[in-house]
N, C-alpha and C positions, 0 to 999 in steps of 0.2 A: 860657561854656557847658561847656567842658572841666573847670573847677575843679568846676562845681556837680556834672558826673557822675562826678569820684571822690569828690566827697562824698557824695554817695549812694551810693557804692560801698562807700567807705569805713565809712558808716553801717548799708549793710544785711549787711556782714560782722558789725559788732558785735551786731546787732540776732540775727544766726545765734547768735553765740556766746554771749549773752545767753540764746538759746532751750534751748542746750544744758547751760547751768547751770540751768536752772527745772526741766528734767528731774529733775533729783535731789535738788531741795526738796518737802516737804510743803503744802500748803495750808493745813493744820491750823497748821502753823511759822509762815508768814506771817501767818495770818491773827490772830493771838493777839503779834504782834511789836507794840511800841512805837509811837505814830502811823499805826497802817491806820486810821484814821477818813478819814485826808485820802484814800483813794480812796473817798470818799463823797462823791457831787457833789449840786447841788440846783439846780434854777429853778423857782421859786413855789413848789406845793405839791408839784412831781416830784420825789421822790428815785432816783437811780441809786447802788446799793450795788456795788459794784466789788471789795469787800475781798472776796469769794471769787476773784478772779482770778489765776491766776499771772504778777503784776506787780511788780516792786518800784519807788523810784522812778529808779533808773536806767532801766528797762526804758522807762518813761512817759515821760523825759526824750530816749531814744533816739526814741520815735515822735510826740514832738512835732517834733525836728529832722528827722527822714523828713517831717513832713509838711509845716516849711517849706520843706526842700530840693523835695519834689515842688511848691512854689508851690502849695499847696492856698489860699492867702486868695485868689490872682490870680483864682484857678479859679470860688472860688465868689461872688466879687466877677462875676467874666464873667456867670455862670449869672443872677444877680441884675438885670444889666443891663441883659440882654437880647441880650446878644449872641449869635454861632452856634457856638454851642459843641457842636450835632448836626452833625458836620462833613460825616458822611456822606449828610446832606440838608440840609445848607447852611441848616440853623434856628435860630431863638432857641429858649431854652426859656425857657417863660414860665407857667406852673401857680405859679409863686411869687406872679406877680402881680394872682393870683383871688384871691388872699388879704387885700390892702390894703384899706386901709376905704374910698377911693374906688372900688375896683372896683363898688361896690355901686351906686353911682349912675349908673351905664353900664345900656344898655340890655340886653346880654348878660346882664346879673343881672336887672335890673328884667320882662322878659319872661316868663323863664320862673316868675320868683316871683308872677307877677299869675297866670299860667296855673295855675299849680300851688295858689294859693289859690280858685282859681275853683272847682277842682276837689274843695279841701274844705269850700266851700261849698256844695255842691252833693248836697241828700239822695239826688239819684237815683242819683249816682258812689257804689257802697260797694265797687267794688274797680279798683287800678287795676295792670297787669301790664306790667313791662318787659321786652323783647326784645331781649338782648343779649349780649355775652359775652366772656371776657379783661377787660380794664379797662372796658370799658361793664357788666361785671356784678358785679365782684367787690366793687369799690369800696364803692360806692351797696347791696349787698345786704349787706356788710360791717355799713355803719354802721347801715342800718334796724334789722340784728338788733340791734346794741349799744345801739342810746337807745330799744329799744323800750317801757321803761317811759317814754316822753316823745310817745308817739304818741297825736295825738288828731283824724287825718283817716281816710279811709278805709283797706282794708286795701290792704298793697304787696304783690304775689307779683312774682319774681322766673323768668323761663326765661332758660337759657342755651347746653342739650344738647339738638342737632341729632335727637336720639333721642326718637321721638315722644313717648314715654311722660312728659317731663318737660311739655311742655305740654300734654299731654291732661290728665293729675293736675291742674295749676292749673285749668283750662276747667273742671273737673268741680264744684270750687266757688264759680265764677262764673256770672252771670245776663249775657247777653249784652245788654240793658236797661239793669243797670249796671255794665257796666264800662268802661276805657277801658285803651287800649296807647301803652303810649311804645317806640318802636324808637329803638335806640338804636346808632348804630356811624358812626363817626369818617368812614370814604369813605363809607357807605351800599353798601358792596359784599359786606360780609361773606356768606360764603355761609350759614350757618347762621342770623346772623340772619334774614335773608330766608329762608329756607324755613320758619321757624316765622312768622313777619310776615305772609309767604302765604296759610299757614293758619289765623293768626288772622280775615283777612280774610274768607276763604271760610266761617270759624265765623261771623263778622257777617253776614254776606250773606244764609247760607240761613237767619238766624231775624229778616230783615225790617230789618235794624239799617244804615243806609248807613255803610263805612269813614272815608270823611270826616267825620262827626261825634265817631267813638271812636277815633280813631289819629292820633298826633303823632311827633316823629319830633327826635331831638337828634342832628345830627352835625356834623363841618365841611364838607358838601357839601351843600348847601341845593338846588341845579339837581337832584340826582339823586332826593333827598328827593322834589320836586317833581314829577318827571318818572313816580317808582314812583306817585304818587295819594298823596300829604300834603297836605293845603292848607297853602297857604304862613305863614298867622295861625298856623300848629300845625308849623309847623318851626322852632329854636330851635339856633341852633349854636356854637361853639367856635373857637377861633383853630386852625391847622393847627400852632402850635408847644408845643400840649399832647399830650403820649404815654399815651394808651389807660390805663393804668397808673397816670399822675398826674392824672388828668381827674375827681376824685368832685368836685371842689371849682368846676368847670364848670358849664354848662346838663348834663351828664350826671347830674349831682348834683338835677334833677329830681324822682325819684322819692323822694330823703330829703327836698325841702321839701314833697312831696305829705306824708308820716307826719309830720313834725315841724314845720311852716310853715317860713315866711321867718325867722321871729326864730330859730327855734331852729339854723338851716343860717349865720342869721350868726353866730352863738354859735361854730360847729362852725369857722367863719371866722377870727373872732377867735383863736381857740385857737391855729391854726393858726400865724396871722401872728404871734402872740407868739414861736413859736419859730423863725420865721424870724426875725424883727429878733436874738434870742438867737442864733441861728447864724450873722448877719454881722456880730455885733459884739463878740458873748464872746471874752476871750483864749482861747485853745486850750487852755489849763490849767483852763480851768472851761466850757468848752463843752460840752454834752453831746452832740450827734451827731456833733462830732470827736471825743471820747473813746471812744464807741460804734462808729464809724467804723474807726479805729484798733486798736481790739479785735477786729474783724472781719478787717483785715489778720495782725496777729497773730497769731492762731489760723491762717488758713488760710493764709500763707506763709511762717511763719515757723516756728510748732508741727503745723505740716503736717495741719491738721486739717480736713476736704475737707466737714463738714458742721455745719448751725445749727440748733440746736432752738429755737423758740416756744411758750413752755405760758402760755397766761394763765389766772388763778384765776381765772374769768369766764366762767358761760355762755354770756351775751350776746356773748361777742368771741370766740364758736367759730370764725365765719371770719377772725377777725385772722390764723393763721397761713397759708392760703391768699391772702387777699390781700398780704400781705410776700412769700409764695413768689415770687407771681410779677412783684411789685415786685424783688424782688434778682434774678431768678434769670430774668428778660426784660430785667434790666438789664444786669448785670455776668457773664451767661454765657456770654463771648465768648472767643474763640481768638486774637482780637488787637489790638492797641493802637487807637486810635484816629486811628493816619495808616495803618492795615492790616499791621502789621509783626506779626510771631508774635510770639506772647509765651513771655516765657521760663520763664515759670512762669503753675499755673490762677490763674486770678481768680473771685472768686464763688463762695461753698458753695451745699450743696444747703441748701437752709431747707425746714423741715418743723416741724410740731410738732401739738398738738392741748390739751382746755383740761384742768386741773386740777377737781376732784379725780379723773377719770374717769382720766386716762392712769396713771396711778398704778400702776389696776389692768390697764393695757393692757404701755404700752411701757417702762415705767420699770425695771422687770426690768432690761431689755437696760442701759440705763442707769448702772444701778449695778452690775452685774457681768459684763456683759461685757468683753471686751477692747477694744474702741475707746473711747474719751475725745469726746464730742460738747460742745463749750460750750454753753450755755443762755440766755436769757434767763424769766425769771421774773415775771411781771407777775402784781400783784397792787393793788384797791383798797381802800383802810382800811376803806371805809363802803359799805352796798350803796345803789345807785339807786332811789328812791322805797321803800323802805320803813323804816317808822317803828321807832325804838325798844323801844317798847312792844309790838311785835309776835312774835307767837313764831316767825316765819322770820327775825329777825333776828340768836339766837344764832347760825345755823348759815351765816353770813358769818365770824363768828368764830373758828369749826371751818376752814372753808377757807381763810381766811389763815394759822392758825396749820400747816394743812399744807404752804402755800406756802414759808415760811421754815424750817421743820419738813425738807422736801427739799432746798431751798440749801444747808441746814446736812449731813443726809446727806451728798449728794453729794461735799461739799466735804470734811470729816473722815472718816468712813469709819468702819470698826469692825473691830479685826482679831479676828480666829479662827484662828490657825493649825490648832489642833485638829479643827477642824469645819471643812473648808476650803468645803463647800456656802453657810456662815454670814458667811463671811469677806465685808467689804466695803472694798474696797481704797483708796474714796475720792478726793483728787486729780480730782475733776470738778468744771470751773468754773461759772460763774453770774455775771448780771446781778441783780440784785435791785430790780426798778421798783416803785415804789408812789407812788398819790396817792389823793388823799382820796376820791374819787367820780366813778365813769366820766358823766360827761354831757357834753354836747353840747361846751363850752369844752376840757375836760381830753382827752375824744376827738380832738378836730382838733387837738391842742396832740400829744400820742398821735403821730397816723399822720403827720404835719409831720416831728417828728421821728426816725420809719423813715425816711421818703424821703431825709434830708438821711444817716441813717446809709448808707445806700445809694450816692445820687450823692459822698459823702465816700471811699469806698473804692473807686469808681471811680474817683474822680481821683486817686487815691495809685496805685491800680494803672492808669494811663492808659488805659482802655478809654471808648469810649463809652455811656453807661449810658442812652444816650436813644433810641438805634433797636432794632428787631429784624429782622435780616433773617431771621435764625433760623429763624422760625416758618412764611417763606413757602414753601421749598420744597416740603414734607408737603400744602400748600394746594393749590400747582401741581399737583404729583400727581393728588392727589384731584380735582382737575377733570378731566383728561384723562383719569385713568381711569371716572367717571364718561360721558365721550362716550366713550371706546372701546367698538367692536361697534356702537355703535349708529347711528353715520350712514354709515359708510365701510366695514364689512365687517371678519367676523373678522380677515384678514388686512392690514388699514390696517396704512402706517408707524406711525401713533398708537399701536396695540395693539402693536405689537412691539417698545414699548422698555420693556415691563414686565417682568419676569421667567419663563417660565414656571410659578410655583407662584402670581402675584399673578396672572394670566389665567384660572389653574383656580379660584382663590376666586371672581372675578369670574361666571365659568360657571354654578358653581355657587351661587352666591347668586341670578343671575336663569332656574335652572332649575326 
């Protein structure tokens, strides 16, 4: 144990002084050097284009042996087997193994996929609206927008904001006759779920409609499901060792076999599972979410770079970067290891991004001229989804890839000006360059498969547990009890007096 942590000690000094030699090469230099093809990886039709990175192969060689000094195969050999590798809730994690081709013959699949076909059977259902939110929403509304050239059941709307105005807008182009609600949340405690789930009820009620007939309910607490008024034929749930975040590929994954059936949610499956099998079995020199993985390390503790962009050239996968935000950044935004020891450095960038061609004219500015350096990921597909040829929207898939690789390129070489220093573009910004032939249903789950595993990979290199969040409950805790303060016990309750005085006078004044 001693040996292995000066070898990692040892290794992440070089890994420093590696970083501080990149500082003073060009990208433009590397990228135009002798053999940069071999940072071009592939599995099936994925390409991962790497050769804008500031890497050489020492650099790559250094964080393949970080990552077997950190025991990353043991890691994700554990993760794979099901063991409790959520230490801090003593769980398996197990979202990998919704993916296998027997899961499908399990009742867990077969239930909600007979429901959800019933449901596009069905002339009178022509909309169906889910109730949820964090990973019961981002997921499942993620993917419907993306294969939406593949939807041929009724329409899906999506709430997820506690703020009435986001279910009133859905309700407003809904017929109460047909619709139907899936409430979706993992305890069934959620608060926000439940307060819109409420009022959808109270919408069914006053126009004749009984809840039990239009409201199902996906969580891992089937008693509470029960107890709020779901009939139990219309409750459909989860293992407790899936995390909010990795659950689309679950019964939460409902609402994407409502738009796209059963075949097409196994398709989204398969995809999946191909890169899992590719993640526990590719050497690490051709792995792609260890290689991805590792880049993410690199950048943010090595080149000290504290943030991630996601731009995909893809309307359809506007919310891919919100759903990764909060895949990385509810996984790996933790302050300490995962036996609770501080860490000695952040883990986790911010990830943000938005889609191509639009940020262009948004954030890209900052981008290329400003003074921070933000790596990139660039996703792009060859070919657009359902449409043909021969059709006149189909040059202008054409236009938007060639801007795709058109800004890697940017980015990465630059343009000087000294003269004009407004004009000057300095260059030396990195980039992933992803592309595959056509976003559907296989290539998608094959797609977000592969975020996840880049995610739990750089949390096991930085030892953090990437499978809970405690994070998010204290602002909840709050919010409740401020919520009852004033109201059962008196302005002055203990309860009200551990608020601040300026969060009391909000409170005042909001119900004055």
């Amino acid at each position: 144990m001693a040996d292995n942590k000066t070898d990692i000690e040892l290794t992440e000094k070089r890994l420093r002084q590696l970083a501080e030699e990149m500082a003073s090469m060009s990208l433009a230099t590397l990228m135009h050097a002798p053999g940069r093809a071999q940072f071009c990886y592939e599995f099936e039709d994925l390409q991962v284009d790497c050769t804008r990175q500031p890497v050489t192969e020492e650099v790559m060689a250094c964080l393949f042996a970080y990552a077997r000094q950190r025991c990353l195969q043991q890691r994700i050999d554990e993760m794979m087997s099901g063991q409790p590798v959520n230490l801090s809730e003593n769980r398996p994690v197990v979202h990998c193994n919704l993916r296998r081709p027997e899961y499908r013959l399990s009742d867990a699949f077969q239930k909600p996929a007979a429901f959800a076909e019933k449901l596009r059977s069905l002339p009178a259902v022509r909309a169906v609206v889910n109730l949820g939110i964090g990973g019961s929403d981002l997921g499942p509304a993620m993917v419907v927008r993306a294969l939406a050239a593949f939807h041929d059941g009724p329409d899906v709307h999506f709430v997820a904001n506690v703020d009435p105005a986001d279910l009133s807008d859905v309700l407003d182009s809904c017929s109460p006759d047909t619709t139907q609600f899936i409430v979706t949340s993992k305890t069934f405690t959620t608060a926000e779920t439940l307060q819109n789930a409420m009022l959808a009820r109270g919408w069914l009620s006053q126009h004749g409609i009984a809840p039990q007939t239009a409201m199902a309910a996906v969580t891992a607490n089937a008693e509470r499901a029960a107890d709020w008024g779901i009939a139990r034929d219309r409750i459909f749930t989860f293992p407790e060792g899936v995390g909010g975040r990795y659950s689309l590929w679950s019964a939460v994954g409902l609402p994407i076999i409502t738009a796209i059936g059963a075949e097409g949610f196994g398709a989204l499956l398969d995809g999946a599972f191909a890169m899992d099998t590719h993640v526990s079995q590719a050497p690490f020199e051709r792995n792609l979410a260890v290689i991805m993985g590792l880049l993410r390390v690199w950048h943010r503790s090595f080149l000290d770079r504290p943030s991630y962009g996601l731009m995909p050239y893809d309307q359809r996968l506007a919310d891919f970067p919100a759903w990764a935000q909060q895949l990385e950044m509810e996984s790996n935004g933790k302050g300490v290891d995962r036996h609770g020891r501080v860490l000695g450095c952040p883990a986790g960038p911010l990830v943000w991004g938005a889609p191509g061609t639009n940020s262009q004219h948004s954030f890209f500015q900052w981008l290329h001229q400003g003074l921070d350096t933000v790596p990139l990921d660039i996703l792009i597909a060859l070919r657009p989804a359902a449409i043909s040829p021969d059709s006149p929207f189909y040059a202008s898939h054409e236009i938007l890839a060639i801007n795709a690789v058109a800004q890697a390129e940017a980015l990465a070489l630059g343009q000087e000006n000294r003269h004009e220093p407004h004009r000057h573009f300095p260059g030396n910004r990195p980039s992933v360059l992803l592309s595959w032939q056509q976003t559907d249903a296989y290539s998608l789950g094959r797609l977000l498969a592969l975020y996840e595993h880049i995610t739990t990979i750089s949390g096991f290199i930085w030892d953090v547990n990437s499978f809970d969040q405690w994070g998010v409950e204290l602002g909840k805790e709050l919010a409740r009890a401020l919520q009852n303060s004033g109201q059962n016990s008196g302005e002055n309750s203990g309860q009200n007096s551990m608020f601040s005085p300026a969060a009391r006078a909000f409170v005042r004044r909001l119900r004055g």
